[in-house]
C-alpha positions in Angstrom: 0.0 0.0 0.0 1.3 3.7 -0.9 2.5 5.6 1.9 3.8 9.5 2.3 7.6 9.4 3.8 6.6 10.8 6.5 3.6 7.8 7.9 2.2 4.9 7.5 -1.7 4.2 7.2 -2.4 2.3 10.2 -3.0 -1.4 8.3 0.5 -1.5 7.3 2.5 -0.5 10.2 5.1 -2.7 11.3 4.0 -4.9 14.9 6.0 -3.2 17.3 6.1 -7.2 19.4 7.6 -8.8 16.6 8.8 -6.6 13.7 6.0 -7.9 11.4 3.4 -6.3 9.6 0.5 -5.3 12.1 -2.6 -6.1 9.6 -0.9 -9.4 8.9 -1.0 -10.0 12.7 -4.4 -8.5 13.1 -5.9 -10.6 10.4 -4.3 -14.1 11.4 -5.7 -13.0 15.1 -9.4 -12.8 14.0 -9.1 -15.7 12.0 -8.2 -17.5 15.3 -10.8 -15.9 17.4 -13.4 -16.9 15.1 -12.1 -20.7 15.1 -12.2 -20.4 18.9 -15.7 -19.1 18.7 -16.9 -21.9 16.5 -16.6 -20.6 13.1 -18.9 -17.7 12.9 -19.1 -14.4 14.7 -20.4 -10.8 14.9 -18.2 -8.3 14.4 -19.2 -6.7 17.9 -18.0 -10.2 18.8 -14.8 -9.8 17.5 -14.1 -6.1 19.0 -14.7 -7.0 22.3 -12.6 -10.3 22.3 -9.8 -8.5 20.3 -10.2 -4.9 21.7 -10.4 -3.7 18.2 -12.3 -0.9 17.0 -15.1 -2.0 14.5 -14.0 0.1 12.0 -10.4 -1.3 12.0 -12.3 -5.0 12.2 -14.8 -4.3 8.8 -11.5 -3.3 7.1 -9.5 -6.4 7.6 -13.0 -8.7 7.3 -13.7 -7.2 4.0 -10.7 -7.9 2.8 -10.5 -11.5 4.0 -13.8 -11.7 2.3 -12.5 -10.5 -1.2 -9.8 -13.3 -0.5 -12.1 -16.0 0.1 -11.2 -16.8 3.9 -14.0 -15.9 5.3 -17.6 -15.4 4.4 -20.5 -13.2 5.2 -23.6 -15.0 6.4 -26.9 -13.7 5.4 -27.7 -12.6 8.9 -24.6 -10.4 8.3 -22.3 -13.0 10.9 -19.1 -14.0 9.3 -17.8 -17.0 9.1 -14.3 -19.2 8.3 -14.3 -19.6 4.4 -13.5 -22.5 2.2 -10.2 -21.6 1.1 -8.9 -22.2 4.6 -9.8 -25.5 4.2 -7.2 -26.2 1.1 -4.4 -24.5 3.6 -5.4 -26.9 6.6 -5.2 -29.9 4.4 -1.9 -28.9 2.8 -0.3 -28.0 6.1 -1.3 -31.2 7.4 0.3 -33.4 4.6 3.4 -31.4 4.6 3.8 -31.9 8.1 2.5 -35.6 8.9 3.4 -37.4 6.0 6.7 -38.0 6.9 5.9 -39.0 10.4 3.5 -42.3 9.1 5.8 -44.9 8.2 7.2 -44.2 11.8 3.9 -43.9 13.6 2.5 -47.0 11.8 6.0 -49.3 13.2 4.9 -47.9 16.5 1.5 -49.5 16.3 2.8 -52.6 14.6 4.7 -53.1 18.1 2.9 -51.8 20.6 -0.9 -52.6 18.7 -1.9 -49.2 20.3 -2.6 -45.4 18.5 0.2 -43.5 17.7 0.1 -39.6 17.5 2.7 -36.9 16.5 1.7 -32.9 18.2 4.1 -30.2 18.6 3.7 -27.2 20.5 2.2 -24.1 18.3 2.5 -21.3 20.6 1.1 -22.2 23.9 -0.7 -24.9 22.8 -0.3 -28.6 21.5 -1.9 -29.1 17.7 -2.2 -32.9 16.9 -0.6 -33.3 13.1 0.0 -36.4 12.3 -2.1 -40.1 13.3 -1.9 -43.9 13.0 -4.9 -45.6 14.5 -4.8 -48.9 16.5 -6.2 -51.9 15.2 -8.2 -52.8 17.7 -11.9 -51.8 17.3 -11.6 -50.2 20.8 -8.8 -47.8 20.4 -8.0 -44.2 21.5 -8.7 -41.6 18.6 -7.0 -38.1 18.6 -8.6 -35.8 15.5 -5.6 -34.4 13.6 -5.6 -31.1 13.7 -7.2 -30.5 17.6 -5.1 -28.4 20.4 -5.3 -28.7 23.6 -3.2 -27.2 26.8 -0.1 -28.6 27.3 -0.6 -28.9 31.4 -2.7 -31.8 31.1 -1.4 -34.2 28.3 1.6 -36.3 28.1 3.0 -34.8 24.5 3.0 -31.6 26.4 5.2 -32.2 29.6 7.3 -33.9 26.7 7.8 -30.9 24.4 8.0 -28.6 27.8 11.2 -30.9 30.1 13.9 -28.9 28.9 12.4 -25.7 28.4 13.5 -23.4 30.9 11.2 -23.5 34.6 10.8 -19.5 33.8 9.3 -19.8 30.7 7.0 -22.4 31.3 5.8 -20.8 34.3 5.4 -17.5 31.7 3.5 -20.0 29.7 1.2 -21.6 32.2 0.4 -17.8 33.8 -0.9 -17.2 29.7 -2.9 -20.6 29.4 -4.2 -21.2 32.7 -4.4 -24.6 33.9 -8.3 -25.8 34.2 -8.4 -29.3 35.5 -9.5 -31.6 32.2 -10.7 -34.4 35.1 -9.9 -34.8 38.6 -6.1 -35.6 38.0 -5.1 -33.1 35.8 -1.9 -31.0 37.6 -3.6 -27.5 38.0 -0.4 -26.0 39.6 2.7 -24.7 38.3 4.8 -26.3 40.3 3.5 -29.6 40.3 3.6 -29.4 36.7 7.8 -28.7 36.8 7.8 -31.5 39.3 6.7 -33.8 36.7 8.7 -31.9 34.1 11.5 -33.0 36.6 9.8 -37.0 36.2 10.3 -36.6 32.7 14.0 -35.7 32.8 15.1 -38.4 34.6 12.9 -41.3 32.9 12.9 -40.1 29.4 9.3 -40.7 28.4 6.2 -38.4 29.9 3.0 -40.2 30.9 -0.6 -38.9 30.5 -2.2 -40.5 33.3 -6.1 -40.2 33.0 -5.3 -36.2 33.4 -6.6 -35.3 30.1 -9.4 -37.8 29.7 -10.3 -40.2 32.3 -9.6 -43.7 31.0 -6.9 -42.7 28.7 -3.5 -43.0 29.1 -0.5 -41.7 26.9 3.2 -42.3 26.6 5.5 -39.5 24.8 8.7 -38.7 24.0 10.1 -35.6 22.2 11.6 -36.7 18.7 15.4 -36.4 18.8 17.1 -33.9 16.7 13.9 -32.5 15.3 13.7 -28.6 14.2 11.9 -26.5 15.9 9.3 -25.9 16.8 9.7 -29.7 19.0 7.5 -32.6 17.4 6.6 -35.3 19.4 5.0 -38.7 18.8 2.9 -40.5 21.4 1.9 -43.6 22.0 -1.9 -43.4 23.8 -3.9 -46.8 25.5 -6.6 -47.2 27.1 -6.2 -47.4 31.1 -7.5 -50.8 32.2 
């Protein structure tokens, strides 16, 4: 967009947090709000959850709109658009197809569901999935996030981040209890980061969902940001 030497319009200024392009930032945000709201939204909606004025929110929806991410309802709600959908399924090729032949030894050995997540952000995406055999067997949708405080791929990805950090992390996320064994407190959860250290492996146990539990490691030598497969049974 043309700008006098002397300013910028507002769209295109620079993110002062990361040295990116602020409209960029603003746009991706909505587009995440609107996942977290279901899909569809009011604009209201998005100002108060952003703190956004609506004028700065039309401007950006509009122009996802144009692009074909998101669409306006006939009650004048927007919602995510079908182009996302070619992204999702690209991004989720790219970065699970390498992990299947390994995934699919797992289950060949151990007969139970194999995962790979990593951490995006401050949460755990699942990207990549092998089912068990059996017809009772854990299922993980590709693509879901959860918080890492409560699942065995996250102590895994968090063991040798430093305590600091993950306590900056936790203080972002929160830690709502998931059952009645989910670690709810910071230090609890370094004290099983500590567990994880010196055994090598995390464990999941029933603290995500009661009846389920999950071995993880963290994948050696993998780029950033950390991948890590898991191995998930059924408690019993």
């Amino acid at each position: 967009m043309p700008t006098s030497s002397a300013s910028t319009t507002d769209a295109a200024k620079p993110a002062a947090s990361s040295g990116g392009v602020q409209s960029l930032e603003r746009a991706f945000d909505l587009l995440e709000r609107m996942a977290d709201a279901g899909g569809e939204v009011g604009l209201s909606e998005l100002s108060a959850s952003s703190g956004l004025p609506l004028p700065t929110i039309h401007r950006l929806m509009r122009t996802l709109v144009a692009c074909g991410y998101v669409r306006q309802q006939p009650n004048r709600r927007y919602a995510l658009g079908p182009r996302l959908i070619r992204l999702g399924e690209s991004a989720s090729r790219l970065l699970g197809t390498w992990a299947r032949p390994y995934l699919a030894r797992l289950v060949e050995e151990t007969g139970e569901t194999a995962n790979m997540a990593l951490l995006d952000g401050d949460e755990i995406v699942y990207v990549a999935q092998v089912p068990s055999k059996h017809s009772m067997r854990m299922f993980t949708e590709v693509g879901r996030r959860v918080l890492p405080h409560s699942t065995g791929v996250g102590k895994a990805l968090l063991a040798h981040v430093p305590p600091d950090e993950v306590r900056e992390l936790l203080a972002r996320t929160g830690m709502p209890a998931a059952t009645e064994k989910t670690i709810t407190t910071p230090d609890g959860f370094l004290e099983a980061l500590e567990q994880v250290r010196r055994a090598g492996y995390a464990v999941d146990d029933n603290e995500q969902e009661i009846g389920v539990r999950c071995l993880a490691v963290p994948v050696p030598d993998s780029p950033p940001p950390p991948r890590s497969p898991s191995r998930d049974r059924r408690a019993g």
